[in-house]
Backbone as CSV, one residue per row, in Angstrom:
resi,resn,N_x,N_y,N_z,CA_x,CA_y,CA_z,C_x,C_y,C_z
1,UNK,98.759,-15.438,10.346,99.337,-14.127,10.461,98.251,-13.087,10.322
2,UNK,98.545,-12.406,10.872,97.506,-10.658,11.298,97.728,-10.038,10.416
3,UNK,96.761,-9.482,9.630,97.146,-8.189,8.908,97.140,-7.002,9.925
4,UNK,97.855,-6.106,9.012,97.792,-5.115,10.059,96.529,-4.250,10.153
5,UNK,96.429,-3.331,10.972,94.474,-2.537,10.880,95.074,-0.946,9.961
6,UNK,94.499,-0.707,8.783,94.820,0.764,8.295,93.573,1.258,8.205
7,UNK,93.784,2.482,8.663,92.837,3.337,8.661,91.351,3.437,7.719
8,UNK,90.480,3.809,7.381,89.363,3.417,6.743,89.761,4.742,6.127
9,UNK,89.658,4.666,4.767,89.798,5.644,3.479,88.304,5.819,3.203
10,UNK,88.284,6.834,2.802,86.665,7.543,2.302,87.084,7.881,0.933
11,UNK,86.222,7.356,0.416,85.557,7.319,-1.345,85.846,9.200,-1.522
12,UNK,85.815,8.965,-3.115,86.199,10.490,-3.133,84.801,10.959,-3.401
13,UNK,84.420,12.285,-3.217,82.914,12.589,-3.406,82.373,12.871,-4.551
14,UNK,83.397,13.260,-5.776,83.109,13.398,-7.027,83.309,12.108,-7.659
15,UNK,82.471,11.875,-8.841,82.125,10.909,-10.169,82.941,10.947,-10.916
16,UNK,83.729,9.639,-11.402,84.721,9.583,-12.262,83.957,10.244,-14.056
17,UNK,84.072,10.360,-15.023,83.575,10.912,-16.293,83.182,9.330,-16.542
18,UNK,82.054,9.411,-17.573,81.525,8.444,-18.188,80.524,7.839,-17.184
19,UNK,80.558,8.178,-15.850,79.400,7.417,-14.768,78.004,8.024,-15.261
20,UNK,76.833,7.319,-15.176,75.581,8.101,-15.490,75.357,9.762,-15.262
21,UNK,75.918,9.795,-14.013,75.510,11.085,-13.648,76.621,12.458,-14.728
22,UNK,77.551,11.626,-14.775,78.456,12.656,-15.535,77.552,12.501,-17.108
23,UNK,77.560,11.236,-17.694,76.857,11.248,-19.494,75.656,12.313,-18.887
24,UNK,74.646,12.096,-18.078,73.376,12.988,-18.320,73.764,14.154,-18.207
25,UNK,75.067,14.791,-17.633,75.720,16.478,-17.266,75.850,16.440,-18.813
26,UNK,76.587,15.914,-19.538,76.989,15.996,-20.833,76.009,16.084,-21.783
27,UNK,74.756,15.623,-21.622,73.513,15.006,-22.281,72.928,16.680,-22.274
28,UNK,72.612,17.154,-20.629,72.062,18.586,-20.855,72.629,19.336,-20.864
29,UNK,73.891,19.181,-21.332,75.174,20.283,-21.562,74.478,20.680,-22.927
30,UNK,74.835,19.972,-23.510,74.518,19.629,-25.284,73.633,20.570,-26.194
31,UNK,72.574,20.413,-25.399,70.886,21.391,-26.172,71.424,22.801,-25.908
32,UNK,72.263,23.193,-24.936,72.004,24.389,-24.536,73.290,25.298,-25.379
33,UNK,74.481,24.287,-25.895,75.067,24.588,-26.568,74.881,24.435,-28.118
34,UNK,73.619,23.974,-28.991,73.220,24.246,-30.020,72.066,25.469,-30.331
35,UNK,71.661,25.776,-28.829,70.511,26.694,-28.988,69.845,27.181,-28.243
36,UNK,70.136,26.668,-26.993,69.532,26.993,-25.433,68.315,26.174,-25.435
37,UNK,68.449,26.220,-23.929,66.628,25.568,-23.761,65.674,26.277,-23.724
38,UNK,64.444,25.642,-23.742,62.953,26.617,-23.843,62.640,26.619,-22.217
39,UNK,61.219,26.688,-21.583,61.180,26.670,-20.431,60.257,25.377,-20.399
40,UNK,59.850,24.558,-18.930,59.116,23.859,-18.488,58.903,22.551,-19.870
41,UNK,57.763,23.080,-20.765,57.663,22.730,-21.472,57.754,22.871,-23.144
42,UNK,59.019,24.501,-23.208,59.460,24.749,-24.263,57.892,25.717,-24.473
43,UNK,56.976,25.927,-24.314,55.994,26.544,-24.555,55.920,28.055,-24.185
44,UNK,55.970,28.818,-25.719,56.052,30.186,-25.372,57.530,31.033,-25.379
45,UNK,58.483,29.536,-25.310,59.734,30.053,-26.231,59.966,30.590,-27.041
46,UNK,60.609,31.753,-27.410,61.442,32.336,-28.170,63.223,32.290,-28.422
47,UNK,63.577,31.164,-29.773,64.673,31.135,-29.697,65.293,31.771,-31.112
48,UNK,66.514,32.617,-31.292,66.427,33.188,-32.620,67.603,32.387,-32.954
49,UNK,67.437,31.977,-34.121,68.053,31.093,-34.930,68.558,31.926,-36.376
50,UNK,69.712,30.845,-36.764,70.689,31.625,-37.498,70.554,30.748,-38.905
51,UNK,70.244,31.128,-40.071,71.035,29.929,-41.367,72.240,30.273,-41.457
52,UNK,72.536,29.072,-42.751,73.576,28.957,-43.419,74.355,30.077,-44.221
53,UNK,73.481,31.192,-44.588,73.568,31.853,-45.385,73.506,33.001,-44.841
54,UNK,74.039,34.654,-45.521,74.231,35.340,-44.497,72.878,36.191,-44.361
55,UNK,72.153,36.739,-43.828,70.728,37.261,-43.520,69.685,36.419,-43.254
56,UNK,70.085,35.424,-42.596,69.263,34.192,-43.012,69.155,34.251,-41.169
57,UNK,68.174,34.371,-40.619,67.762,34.922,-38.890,66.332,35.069,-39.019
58,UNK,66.218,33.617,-38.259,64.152,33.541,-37.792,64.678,33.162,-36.306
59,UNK,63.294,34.528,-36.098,62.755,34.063,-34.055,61.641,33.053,-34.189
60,UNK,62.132,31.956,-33.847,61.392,30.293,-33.662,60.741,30.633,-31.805
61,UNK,59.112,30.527,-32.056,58.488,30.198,-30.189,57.828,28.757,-30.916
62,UNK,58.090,27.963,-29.918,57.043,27.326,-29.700,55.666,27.399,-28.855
63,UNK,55.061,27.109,-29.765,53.759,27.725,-28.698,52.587,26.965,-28.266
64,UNK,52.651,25.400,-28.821,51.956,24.530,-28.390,52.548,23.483,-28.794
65,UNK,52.146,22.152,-28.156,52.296,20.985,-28.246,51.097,19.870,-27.948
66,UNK,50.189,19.562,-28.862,49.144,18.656,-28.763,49.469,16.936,-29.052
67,UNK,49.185,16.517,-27.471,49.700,15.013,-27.505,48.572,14.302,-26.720
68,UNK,48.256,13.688,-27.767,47.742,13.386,-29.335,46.749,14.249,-29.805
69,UNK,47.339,14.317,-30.694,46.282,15.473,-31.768,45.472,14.444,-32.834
70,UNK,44.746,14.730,-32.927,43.445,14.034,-33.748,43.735,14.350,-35.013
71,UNK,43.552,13.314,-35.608,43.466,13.241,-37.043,42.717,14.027,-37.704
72,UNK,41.750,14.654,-37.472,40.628,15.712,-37.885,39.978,15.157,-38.717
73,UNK,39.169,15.886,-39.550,37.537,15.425,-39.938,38.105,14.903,-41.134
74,UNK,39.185,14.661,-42.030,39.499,14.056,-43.493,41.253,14.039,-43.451
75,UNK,41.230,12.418,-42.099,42.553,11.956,-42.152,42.147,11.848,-43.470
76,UNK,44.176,11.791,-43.624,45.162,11.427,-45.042,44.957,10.062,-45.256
77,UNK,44.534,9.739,-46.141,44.455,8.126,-46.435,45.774,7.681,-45.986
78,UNK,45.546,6.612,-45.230,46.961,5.249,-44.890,47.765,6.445,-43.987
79,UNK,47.464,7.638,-43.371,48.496,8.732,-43.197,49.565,7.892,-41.796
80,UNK,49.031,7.077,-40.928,49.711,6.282,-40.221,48.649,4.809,-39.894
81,UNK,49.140,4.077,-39.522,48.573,2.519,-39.318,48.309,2.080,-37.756
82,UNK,49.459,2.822,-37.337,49.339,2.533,-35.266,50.043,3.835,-35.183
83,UNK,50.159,3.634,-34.103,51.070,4.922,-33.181,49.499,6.293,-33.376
84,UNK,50.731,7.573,-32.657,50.015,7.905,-32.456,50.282,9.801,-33.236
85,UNK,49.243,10.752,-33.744,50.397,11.692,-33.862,50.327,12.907,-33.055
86,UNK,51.227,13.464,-32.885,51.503,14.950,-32.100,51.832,16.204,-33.171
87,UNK,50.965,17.149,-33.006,51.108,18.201,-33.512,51.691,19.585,-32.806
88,UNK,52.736,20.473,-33.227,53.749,21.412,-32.752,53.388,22.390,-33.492
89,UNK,53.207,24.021,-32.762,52.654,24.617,-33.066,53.825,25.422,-33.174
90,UNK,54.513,26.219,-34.187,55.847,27.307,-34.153,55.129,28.521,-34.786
91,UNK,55.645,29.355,-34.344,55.735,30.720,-34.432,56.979,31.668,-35.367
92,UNK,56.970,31.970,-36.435,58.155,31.965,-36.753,58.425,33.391,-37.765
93,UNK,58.739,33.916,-36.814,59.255,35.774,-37.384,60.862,36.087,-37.980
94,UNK,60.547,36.539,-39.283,62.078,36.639,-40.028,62.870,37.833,-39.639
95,UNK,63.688,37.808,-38.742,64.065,39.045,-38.252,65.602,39.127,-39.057
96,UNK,65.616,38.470,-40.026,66.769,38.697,-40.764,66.382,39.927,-42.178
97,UNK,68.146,39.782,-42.648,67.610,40.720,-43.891,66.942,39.577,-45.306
98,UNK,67.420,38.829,-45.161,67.298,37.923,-46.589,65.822,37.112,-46.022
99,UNK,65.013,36.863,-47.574,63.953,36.250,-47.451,64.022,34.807,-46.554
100,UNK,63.267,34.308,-46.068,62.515,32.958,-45.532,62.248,32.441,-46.344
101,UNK,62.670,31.224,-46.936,61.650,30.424,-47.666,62.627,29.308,-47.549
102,UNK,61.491,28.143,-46.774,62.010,26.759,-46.367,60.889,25.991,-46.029
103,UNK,60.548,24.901,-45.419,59.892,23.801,-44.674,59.806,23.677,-43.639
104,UNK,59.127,24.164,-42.918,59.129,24.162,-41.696,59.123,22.616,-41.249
105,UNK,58.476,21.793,-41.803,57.990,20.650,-41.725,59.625,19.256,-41.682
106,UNK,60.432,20.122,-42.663,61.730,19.630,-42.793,62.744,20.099,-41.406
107,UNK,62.490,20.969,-41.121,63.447,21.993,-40.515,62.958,21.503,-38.592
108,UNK,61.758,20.622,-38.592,61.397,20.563,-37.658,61.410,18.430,-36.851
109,UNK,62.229,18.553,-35.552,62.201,17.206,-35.263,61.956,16.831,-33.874
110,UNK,61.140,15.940,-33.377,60.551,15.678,-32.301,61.490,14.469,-31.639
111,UNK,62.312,14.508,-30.601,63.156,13.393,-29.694,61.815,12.477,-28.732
112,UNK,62.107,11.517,-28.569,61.896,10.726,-27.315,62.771,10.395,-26.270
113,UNK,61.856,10.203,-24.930,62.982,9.907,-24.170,63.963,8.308,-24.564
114,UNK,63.867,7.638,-25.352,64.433,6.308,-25.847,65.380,7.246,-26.682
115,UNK,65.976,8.123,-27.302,67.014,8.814,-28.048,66.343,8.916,-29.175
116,UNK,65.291,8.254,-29.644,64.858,8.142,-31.269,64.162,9.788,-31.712
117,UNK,64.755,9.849,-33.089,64.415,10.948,-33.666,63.184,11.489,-34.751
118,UNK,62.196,12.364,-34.745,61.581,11.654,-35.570,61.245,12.716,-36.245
119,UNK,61.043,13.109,-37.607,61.096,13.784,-38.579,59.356,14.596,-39.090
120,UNK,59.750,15.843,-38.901,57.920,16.577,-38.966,57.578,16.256,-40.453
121,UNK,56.190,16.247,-40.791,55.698,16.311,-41.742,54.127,17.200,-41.755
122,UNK,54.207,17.242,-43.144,52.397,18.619,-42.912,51.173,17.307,-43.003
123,UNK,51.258,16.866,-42.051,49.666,15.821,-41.940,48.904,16.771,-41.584
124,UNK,47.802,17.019,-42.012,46.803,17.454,-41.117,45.747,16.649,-40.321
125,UNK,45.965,17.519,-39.079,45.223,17.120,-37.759,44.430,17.979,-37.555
126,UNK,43.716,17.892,-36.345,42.661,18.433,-35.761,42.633,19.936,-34.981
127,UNK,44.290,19.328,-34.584,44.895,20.486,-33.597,44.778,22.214,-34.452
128,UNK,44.977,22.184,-35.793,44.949,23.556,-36.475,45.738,23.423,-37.953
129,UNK,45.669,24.570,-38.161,46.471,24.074,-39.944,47.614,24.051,-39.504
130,UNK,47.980,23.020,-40.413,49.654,22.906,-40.695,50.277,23.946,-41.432
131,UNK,51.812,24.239,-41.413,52.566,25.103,-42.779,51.954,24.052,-43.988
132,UNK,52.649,25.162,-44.860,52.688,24.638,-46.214,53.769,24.137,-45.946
133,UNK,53.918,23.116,-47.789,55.436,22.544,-48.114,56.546,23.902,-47.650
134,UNK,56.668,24.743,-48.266,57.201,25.596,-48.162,56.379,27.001,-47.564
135,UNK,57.140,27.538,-46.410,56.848,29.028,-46.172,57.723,29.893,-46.808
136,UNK,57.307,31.406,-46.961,57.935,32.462,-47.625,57.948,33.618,-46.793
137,UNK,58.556,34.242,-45.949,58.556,35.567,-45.171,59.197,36.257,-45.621
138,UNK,59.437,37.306,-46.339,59.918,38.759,-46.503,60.841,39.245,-44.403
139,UNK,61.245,39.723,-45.178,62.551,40.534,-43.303,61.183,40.982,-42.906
140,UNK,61.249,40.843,-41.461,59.498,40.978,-40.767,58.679,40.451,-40.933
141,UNK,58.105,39.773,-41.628,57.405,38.902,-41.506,56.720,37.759,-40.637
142,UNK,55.552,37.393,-40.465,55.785,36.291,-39.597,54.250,34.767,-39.959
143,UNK,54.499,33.909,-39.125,53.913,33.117,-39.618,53.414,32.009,-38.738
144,UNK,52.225,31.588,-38.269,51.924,30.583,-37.226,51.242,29.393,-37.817
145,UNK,51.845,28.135,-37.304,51.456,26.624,-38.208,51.732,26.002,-36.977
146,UNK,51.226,24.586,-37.756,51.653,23.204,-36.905,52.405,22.373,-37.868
147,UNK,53.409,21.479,-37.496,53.918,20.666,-37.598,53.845,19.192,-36.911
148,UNK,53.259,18.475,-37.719,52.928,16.873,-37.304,54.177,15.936,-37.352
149,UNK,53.969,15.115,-36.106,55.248,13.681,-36.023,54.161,12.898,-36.271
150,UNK,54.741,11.836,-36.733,53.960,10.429,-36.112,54.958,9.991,-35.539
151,UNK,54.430,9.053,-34.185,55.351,8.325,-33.106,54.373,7.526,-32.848
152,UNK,55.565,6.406,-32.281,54.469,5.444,-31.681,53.491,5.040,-30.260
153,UNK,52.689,4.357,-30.211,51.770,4.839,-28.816,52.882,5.190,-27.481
154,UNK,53.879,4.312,-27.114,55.048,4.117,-26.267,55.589,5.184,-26.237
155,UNK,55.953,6.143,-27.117,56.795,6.678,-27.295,56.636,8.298,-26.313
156,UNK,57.688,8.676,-25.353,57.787,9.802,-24.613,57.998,10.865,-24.692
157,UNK,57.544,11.907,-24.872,58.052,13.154,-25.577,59.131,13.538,-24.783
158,UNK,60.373,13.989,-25.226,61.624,14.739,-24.602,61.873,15.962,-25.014
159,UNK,61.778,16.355,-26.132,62.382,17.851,-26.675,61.892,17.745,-28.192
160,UNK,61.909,19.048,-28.619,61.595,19.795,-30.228,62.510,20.402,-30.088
161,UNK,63.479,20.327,-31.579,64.312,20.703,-32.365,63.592,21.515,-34.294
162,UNK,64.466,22.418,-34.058,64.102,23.419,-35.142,65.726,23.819,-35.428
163,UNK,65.782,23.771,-36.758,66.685,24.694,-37.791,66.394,25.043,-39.191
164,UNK,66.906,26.190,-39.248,66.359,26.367,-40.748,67.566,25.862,-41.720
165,UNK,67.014,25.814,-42.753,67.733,25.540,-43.500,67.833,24.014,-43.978
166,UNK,66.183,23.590,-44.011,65.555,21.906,-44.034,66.424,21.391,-43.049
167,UNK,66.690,21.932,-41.773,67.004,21.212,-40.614,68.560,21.281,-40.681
168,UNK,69.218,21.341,-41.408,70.991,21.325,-41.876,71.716,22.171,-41.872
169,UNK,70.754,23.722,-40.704,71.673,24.648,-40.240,72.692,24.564,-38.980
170,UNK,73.996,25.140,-38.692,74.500,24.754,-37.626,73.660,24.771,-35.757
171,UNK,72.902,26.240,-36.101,71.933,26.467,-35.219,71.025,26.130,-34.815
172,UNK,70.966,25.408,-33.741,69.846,24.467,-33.491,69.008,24.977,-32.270
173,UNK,67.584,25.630,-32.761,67.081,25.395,-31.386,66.017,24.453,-30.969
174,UNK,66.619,24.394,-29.146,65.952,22.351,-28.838,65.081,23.740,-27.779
175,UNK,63.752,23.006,-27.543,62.654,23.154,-26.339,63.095,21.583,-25.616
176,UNK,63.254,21.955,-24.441,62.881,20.138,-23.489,61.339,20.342,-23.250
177,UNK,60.840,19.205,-23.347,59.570,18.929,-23.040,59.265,18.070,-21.607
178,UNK,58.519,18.754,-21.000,58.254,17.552,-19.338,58.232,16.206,-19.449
């Protein structure tokens, strides 16, 4: 027996939700709704960020990114074993009323393209001084440092994340990185 011949149906042109292309819409939905993006390479950004608390408003630029930054003339004993580290250069003006005083070093986190997250610390490198444990800005104020990751050799840079408030403010601003 013959089937009968029906017409040839065409696929619909939009992506059901959950297909790759829809998670990555969702993926760069995301940054821009905690804080917007930076440009190209987040370099030279200006994003103003909000704390927890009320007067609590720093303008975060990023303004460099050294990959790999050198350990400089008196690595940290044992400071890493492999991998490799990157140093982030922020810019960071208190345009609020209430004082600044936090970690930049806390407040600051480097993504890979693998999803892994990885947490700043004040190593010093080669690239320039790091913050202190803690910075202090008075309303106006301002303040230029680096912030060190260690990551491993593999590892791809995707984006820098900044919040104040040792990182545990709602306001997040992300730079994507090339």
């Amino acid at each position: 027996m013959r089937r009968p011949h029906l017409p040839h149906r065409s696929r619909p042109s939009h992506r059901r939700p959950g297909t790759p292309a829809g998670v990555a819409s969702a993926f760069l939905l995301v940054p821009a709704l905690l804080g917007g993006l930076g440009g190209p390479d987040g370099s030279g950004e200006t994003i103003a960020l909000s704390g927890n608390e009320p007067g609590q408003h720093l303008d975060v630029t990023l303004a460099r990114v050294v990959d790999p930054a050198d350990p400089g003339p008196a690595p940290e004993p044992a400071a890493f074993t492999s991998g490799r580290l990157v140093a982030v250069q922020f810019r960071l003006e208190n345009t609020g009323t209430a004082p600044y005083r936090d970690s930049p070093a806390k407040a600051s986190h480097l993504l890979d393209a693998d999803g892994r997250r990885f947490s700043g610390s004040n190593t010093t490198t080669g690239a320039g001084p790091v913050f202190p444990d803690t910075v202090t800005l008075a309303p106006g104020g301002s303040a230029l440092g680096y912030v060190t990751f260690h990551l491993p050799n593999g590892a791809v840079l995707a984006a820098v994340q900044f919040a104040l408030n040792a990182g545990l403010a709602y306001d997040v601003g992300h730079w994507s990185l090339p």
